[in-house]
N, C-alpha and C positions, 0 to 999 in steps of 0.2 A: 877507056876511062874507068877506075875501078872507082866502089859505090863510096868510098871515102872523098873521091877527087872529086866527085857528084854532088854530095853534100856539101861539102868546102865551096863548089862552085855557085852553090843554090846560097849560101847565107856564108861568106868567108870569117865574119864577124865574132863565130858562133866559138870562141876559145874551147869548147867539149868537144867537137868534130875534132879539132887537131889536133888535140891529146888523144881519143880515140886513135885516131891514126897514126901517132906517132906511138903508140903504146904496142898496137897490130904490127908495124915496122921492128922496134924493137925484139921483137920475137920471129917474124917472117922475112924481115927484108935487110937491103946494102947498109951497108957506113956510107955508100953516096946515097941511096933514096934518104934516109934519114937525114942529113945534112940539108935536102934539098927542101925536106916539110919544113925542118925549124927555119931556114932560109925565108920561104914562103910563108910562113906564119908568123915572121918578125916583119915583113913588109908589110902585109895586114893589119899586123898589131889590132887582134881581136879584143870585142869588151864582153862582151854576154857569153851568157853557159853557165847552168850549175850550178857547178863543179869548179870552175876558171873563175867566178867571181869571188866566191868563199877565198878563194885560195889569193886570189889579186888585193883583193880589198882587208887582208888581213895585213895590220898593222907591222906586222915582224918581217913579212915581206915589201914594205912600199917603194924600199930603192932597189931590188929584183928587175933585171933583164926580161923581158917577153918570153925570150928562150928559156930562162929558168921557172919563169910561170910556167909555161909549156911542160917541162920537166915534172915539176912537183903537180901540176894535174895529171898527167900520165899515170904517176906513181900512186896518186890517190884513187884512181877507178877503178870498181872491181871489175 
């Protein structure tokens, strides 16, 4: 279990752990592990983090998908 599947598993909730990790995927990992976080983090459907509420609770986004929250946190972390 890598330290990302750790964290996710310690608080799944936490929307910045899966952006974290889908951010690290986007650069290290498959087109299937990637599929598999956003998969896994839409069943979730996390609320807290951040980084993931700014971005949630922003009005331009309120009809946005979980996976495109997902998305546009990734792209925002440095």
């Amino acid at each position: 279990m890598t330290w990302f599947e750790k964290a996710i598993v310690a608080n799944s909730d936490l929307g910045d752990v899966w952006a974290w990790y889908y951010k690290f995927l986007l650069q290290h990992g498959t087109d299937e592990k990637r599929e598999d976080v956003v998969s896994k983090c839409t069943a979730s459907d996390p609320k807290h983090g951040e980084v993931w509420q700014s971005i949630a609770k922003d009005p331009s986004n309120a009809y946005k998908s979980t996976e495109e929250i997902l998305k546009l946190t990734a792209e925002r972390l440095n």
